[in-house]
NUNU-652912 format. One record per atom (N, C-alpha, C): residue number from 1; residue in three letters; atom name; x, y, z negated. Coordinates in nm, 4 decimals. Atoms other than C-alpha are relative to their C-alpha. Layout:
N
SITE   pos   code   site          X          Y          Z
SITE   NUM    ala     CA          X          Y          Z
...
This chain:
111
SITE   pos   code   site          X          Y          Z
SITE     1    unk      N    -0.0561     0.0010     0.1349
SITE     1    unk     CA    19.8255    17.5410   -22.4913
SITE     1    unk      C    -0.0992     0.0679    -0.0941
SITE     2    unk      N     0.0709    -0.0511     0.1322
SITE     2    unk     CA    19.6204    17.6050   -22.8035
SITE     2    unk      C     0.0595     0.1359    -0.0461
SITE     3    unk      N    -0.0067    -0.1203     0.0447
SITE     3    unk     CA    19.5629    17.9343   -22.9373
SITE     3    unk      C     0.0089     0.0111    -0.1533
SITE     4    unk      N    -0.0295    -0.0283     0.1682
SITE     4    unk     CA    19.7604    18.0017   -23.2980
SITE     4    unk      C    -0.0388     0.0798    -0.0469
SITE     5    unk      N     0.0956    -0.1268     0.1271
SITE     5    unk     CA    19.5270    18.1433   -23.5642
SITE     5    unk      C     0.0795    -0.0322    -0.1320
SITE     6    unk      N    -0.0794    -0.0040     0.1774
SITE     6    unk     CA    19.6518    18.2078   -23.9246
SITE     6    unk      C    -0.0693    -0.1310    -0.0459
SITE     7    unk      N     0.0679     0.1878     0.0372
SITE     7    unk     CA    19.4450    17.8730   -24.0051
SITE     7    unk      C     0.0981    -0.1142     0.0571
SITE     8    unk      N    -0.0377     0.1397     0.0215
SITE     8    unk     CA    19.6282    17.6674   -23.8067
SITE     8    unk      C     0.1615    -0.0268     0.0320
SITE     9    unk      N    -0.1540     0.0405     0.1027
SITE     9    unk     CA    19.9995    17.7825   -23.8937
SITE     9    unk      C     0.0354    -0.0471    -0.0721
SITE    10    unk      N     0.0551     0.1199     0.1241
SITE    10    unk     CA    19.9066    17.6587   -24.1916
SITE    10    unk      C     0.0723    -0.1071    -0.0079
SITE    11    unk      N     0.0189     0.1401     0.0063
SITE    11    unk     CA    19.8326    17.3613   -24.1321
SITE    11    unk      C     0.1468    -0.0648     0.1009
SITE    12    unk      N    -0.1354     0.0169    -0.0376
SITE    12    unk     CA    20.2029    17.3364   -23.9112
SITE    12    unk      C     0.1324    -0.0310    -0.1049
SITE    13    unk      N    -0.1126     0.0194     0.1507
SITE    13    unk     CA    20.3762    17.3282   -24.2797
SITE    13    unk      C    -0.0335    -0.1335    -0.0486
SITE    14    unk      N    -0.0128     0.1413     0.0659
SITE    14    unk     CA    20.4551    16.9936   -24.3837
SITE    14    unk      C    -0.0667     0.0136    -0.1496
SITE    15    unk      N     0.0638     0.0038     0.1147
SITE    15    unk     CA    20.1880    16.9154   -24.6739
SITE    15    unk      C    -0.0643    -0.1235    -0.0094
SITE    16    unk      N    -0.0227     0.1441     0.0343
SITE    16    unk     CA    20.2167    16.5872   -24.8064
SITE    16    unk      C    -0.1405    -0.0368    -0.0724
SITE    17    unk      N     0.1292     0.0122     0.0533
SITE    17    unk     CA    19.8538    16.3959   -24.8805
SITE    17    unk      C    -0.0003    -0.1429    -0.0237
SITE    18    unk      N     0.0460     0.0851     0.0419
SITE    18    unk     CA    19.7528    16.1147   -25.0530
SITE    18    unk      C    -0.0768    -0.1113     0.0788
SITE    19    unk      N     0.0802     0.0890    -0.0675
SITE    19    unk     CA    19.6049    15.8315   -24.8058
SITE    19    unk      C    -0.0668    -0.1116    -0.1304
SITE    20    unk      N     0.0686     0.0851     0.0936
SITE    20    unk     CA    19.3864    15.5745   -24.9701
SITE    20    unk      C     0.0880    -0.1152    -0.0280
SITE    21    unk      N    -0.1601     0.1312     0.0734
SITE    21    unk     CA    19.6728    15.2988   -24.9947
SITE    21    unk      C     0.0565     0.0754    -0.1011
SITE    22    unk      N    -0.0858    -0.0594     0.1147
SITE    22    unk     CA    19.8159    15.5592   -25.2346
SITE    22    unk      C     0.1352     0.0637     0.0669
SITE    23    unk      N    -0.1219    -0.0414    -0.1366
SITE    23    unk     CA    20.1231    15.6011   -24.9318
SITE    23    unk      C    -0.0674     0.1952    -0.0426
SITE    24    unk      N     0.0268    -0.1188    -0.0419
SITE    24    unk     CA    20.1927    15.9641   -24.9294
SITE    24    unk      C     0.0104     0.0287     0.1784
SITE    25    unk      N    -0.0212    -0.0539    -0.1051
SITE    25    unk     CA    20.1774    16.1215   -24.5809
SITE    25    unk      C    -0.0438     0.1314     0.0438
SITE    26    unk      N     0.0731    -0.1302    -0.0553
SITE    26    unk     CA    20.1848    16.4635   -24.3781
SITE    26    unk      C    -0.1230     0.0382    -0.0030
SITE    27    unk      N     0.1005    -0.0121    -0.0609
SITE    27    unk     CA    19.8735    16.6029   -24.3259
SITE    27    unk      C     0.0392     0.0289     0.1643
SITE    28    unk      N    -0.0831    -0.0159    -0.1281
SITE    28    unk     CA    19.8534    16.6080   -23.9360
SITE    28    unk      C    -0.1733     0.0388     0.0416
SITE    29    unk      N     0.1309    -0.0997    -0.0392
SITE    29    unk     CA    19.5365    16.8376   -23.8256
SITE    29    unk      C    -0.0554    -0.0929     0.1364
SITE    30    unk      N     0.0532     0.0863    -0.1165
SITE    30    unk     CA    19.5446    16.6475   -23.4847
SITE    30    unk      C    -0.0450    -0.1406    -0.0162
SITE    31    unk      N     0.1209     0.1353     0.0556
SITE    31    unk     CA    19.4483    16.3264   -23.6658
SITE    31    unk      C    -0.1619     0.0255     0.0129
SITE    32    unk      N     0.1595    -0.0492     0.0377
SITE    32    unk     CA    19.1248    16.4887   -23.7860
SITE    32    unk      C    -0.0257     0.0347     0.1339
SITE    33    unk      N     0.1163    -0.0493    -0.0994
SITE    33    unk     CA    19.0690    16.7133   -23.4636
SITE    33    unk      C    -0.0459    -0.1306     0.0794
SITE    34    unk      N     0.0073     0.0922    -0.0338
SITE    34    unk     CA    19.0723    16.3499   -23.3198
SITE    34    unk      C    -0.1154    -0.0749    -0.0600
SITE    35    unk      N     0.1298     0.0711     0.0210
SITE    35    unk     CA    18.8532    16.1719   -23.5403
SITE    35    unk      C    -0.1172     0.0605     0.0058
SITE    36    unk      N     0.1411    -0.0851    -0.0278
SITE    36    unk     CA    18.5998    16.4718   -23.5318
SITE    36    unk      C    -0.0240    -0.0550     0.1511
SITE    37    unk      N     0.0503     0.0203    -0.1388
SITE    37    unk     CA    18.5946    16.3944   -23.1620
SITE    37    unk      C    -0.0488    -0.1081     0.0360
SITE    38    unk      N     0.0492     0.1418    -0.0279
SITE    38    unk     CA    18.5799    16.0486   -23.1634
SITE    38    unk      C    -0.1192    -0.0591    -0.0517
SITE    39    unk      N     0.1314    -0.0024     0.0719
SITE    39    unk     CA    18.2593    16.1108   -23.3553
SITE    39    unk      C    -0.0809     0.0119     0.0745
SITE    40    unk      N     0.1025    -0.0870    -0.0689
SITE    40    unk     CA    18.1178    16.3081   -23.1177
SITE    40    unk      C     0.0174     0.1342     0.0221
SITE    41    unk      N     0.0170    -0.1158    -0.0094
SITE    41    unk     CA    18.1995    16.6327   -23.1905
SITE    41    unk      C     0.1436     0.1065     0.0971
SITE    42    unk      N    -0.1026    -0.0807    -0.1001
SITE    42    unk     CA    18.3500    16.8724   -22.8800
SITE    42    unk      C     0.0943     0.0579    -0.0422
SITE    43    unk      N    -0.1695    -0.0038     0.0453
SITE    43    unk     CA    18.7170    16.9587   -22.8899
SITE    43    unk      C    -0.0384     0.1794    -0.0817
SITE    44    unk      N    -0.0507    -0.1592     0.0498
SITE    44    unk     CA    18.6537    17.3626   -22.9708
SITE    44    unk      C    -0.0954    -0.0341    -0.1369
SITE    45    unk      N     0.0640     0.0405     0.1366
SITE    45    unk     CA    18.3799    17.2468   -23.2719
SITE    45    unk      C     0.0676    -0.0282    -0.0859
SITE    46    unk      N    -0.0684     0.0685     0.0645
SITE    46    unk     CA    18.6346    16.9783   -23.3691
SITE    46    unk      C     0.1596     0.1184    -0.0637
SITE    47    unk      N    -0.1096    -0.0710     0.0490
SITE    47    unk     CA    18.9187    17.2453   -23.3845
SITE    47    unk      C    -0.0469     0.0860    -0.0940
SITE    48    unk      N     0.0980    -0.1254     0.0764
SITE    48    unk     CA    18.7306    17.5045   -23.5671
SITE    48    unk      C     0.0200    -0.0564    -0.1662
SITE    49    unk      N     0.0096     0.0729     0.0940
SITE    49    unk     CA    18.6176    17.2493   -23.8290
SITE    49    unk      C     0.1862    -0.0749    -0.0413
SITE    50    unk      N    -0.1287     0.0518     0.0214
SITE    50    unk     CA    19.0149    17.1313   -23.8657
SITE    50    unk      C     0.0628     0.1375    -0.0391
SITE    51    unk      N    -0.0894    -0.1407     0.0565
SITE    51    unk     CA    19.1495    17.4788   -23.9063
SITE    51    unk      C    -0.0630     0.0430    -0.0943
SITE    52    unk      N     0.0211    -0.0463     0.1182
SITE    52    unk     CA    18.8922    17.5438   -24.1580
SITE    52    unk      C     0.0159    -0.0819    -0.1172
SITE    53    unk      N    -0.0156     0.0924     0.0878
SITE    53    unk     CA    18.9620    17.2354   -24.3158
SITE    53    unk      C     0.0992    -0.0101    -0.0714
SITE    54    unk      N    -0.1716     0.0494     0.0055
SITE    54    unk     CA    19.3735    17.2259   -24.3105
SITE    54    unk      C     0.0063     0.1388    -0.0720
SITE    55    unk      N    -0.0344    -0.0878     0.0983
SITE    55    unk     CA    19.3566    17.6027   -24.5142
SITE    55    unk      C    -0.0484    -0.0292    -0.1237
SITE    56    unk      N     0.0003     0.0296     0.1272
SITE    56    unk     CA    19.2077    17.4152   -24.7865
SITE    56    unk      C     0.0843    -0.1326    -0.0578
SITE    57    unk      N    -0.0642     0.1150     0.0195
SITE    57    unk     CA    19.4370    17.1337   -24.7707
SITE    57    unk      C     0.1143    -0.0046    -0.0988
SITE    58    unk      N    -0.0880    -0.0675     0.1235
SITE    58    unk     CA    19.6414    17.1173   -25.1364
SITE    58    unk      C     0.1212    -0.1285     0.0608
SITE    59    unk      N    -0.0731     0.0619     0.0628
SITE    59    unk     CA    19.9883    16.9300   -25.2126
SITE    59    unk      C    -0.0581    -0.1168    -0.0411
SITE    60    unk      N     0.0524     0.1704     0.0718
SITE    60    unk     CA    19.8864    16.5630   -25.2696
SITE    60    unk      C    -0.1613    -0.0073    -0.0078
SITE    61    unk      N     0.1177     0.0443    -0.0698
SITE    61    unk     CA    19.5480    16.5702   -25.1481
SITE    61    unk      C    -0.0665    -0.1512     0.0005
SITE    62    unk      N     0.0387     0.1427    -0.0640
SITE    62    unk     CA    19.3465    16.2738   -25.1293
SITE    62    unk      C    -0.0996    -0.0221     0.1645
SITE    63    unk      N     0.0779    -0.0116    -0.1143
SITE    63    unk     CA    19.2487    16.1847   -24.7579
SITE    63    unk      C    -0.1617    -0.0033    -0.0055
SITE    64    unk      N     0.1500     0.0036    -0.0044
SITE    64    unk     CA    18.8915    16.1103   -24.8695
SITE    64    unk      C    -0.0631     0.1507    -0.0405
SITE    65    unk      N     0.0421    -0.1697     0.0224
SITE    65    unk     CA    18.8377    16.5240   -25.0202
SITE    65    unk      C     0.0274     0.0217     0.1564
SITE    66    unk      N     0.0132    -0.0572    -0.1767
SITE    66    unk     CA    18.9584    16.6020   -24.6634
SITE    66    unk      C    -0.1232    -0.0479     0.0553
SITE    67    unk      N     0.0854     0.0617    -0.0836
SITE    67    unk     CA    18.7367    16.3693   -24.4913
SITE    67    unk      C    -0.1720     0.0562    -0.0733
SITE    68    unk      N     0.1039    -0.0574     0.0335
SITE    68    unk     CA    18.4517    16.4884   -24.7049
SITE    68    unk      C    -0.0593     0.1007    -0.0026
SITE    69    unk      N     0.0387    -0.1231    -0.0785
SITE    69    unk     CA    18.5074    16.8295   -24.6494
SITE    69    unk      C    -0.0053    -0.0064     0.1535
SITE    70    unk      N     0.0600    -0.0110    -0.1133
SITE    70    unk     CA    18.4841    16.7561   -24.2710
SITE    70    unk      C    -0.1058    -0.0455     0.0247
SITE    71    unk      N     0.1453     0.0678    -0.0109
SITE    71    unk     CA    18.1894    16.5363   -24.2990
SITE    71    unk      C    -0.0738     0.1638    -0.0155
SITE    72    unk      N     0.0717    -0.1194     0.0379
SITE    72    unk     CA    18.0366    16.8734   -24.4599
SITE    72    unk      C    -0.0205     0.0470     0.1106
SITE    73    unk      N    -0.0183    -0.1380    -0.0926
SITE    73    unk     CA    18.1451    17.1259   -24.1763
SITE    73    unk      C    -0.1051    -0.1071     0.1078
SITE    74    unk      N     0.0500     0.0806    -0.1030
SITE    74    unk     CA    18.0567    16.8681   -23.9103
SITE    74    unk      C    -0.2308    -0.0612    -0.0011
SITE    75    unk      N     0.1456     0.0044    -0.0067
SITE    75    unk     CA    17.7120    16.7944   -24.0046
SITE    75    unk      C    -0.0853     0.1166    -0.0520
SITE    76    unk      N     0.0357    -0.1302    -0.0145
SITE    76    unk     CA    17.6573    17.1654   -24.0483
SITE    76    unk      C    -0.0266     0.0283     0.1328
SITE    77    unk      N    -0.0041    -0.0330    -0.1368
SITE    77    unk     CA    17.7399    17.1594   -23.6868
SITE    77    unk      C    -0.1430    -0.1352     0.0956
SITE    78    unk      N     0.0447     0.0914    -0.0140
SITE    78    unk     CA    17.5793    16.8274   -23.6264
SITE    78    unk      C    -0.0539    -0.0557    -0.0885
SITE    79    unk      N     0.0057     0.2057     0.1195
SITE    79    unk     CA    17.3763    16.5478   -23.8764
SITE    79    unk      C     0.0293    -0.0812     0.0743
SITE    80    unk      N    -0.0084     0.1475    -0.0833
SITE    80    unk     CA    17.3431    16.2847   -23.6077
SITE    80    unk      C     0.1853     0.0381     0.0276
SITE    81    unk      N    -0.1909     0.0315    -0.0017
SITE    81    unk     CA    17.7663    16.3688   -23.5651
SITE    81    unk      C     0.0283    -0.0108    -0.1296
SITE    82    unk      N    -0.0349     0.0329     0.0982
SITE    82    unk     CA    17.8016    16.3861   -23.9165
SITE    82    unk      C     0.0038    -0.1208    -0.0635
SITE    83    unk      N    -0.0269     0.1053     0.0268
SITE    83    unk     CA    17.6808    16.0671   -23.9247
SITE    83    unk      C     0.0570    -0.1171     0.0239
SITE    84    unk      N    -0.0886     0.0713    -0.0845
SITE    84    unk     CA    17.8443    15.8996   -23.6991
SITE    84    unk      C     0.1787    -0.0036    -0.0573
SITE    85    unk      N    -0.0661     0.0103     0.0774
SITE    85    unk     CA    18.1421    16.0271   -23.8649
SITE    85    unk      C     0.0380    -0.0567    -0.1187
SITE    86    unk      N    -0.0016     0.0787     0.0840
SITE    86    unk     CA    18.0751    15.8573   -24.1460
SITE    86    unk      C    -0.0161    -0.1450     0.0020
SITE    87    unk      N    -0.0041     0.1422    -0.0059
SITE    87    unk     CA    18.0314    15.5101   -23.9912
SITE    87    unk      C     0.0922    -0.0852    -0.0321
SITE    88    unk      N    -0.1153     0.1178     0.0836
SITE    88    unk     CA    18.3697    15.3899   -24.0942
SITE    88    unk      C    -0.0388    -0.0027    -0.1080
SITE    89    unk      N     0.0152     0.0371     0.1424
SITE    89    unk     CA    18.3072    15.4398   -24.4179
SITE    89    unk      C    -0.1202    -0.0934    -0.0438
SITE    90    unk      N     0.1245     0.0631     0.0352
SITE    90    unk     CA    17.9463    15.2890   -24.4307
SITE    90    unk      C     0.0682    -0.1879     0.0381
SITE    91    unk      N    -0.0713     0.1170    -0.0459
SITE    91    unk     CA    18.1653    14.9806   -24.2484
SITE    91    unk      C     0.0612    -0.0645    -0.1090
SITE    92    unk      N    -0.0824     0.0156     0.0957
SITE    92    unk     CA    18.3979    14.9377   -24.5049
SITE    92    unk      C    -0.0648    -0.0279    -0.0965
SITE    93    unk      N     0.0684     0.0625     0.1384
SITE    93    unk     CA    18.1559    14.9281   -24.8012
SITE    93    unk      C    -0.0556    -0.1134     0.0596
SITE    94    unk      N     0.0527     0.1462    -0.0254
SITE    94    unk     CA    17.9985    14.6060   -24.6039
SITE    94    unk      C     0.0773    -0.0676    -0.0857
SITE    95    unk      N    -0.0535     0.0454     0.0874
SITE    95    unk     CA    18.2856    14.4617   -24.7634
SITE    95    unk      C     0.1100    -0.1003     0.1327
SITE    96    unk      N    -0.1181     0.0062    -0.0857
SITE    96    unk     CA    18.6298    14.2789   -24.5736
SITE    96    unk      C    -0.1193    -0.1138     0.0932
SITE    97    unk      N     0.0144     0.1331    -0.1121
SITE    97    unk     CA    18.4076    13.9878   -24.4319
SITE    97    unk      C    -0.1183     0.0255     0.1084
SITE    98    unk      N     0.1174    -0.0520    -0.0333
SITE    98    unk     CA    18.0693    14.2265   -24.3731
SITE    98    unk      C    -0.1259    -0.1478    -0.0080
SITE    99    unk      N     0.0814     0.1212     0.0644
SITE    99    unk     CA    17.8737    13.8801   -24.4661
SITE    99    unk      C    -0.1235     0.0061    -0.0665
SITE   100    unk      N     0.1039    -0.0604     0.0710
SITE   100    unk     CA    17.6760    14.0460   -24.7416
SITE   100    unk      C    -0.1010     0.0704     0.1028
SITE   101    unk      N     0.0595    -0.0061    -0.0680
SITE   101    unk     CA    17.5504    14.1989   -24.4352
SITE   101    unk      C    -0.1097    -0.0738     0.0922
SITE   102    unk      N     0.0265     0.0872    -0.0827
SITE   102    unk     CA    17.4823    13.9756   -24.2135
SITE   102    unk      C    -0.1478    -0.1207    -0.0480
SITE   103    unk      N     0.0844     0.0439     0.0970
SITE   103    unk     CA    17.2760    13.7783   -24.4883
SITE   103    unk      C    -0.1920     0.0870    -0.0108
SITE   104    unk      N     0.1300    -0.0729     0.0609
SITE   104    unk     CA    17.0476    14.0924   -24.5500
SITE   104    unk      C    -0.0790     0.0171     0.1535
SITE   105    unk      N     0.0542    -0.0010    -0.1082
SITE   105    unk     CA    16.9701    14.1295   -24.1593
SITE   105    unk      C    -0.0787    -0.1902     0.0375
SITE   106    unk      N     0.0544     0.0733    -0.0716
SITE   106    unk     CA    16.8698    13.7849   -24.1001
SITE   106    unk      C    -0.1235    -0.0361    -0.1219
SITE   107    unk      N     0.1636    -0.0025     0.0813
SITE   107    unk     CA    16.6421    13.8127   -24.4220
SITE   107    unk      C    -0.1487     0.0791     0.0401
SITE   108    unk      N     0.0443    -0.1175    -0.0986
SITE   108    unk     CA    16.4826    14.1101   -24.2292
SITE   108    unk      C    -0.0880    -0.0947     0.1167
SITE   109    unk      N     0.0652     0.0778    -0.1787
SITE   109    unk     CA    16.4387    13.8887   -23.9164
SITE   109    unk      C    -0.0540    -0.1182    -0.0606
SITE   110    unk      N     0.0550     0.0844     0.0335
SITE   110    unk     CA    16.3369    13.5978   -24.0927
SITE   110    unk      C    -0.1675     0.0742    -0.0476
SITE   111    unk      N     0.1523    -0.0422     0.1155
SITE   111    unk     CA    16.0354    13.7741   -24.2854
SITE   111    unk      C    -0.1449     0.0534     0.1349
């Protein structure tokens, strides 16, 4: 069982955040310590960076200030995890069909 620090009582209080659909929802710390991990970065790093994250976490938040303050911590700890962390997002600006992509790589390989 995880060890309760004043950080991440906290973050145990229902505090309602802004997702990018505009949907409000909880913040839920184990989301993040999750996607930190699924980055790359080891569970006691990933907690660390989540408890310092979830005491700055306001009332209606937008998930992307979160996610940007973990990008921060995380590639303090890591760049090559920081960036990795950021691969959804670099995904997403491709655009829904990633096409525009696909285009600029085979200009690449063509040349």
């Amino acid at each position: 069982m995880p060890i309760m620090t004043r950080n991440s009582v906290k973050s145990l209080m229902a505090i309602p955040v802004t997702k990018a659909s505009g949907r409000m929802e909880e913040f839920d710390i184990g989301k993040l310590i999750d996607s930190l991990m699924r980055s790359g970065a080891p569970e006691d790093i990933a907690r660390d960076i989540a408890d310092k994250v979830s005491v700055q976490v306001t009332h209606s938040m937008n998930t992307r200030h979160i996610f940007r303050m973990a990008k921060k911590l995380l590639r303090q700890y890591s760049y090559a995890t920081g960036m990795r962390y950021s691969l959804k997002k670099a995904i997403y600006a491709l655009g829904p069909t990633g096409y525009p992509f696909e285009k600029y790589v085979a200009r690449i390989l063509k040349s």
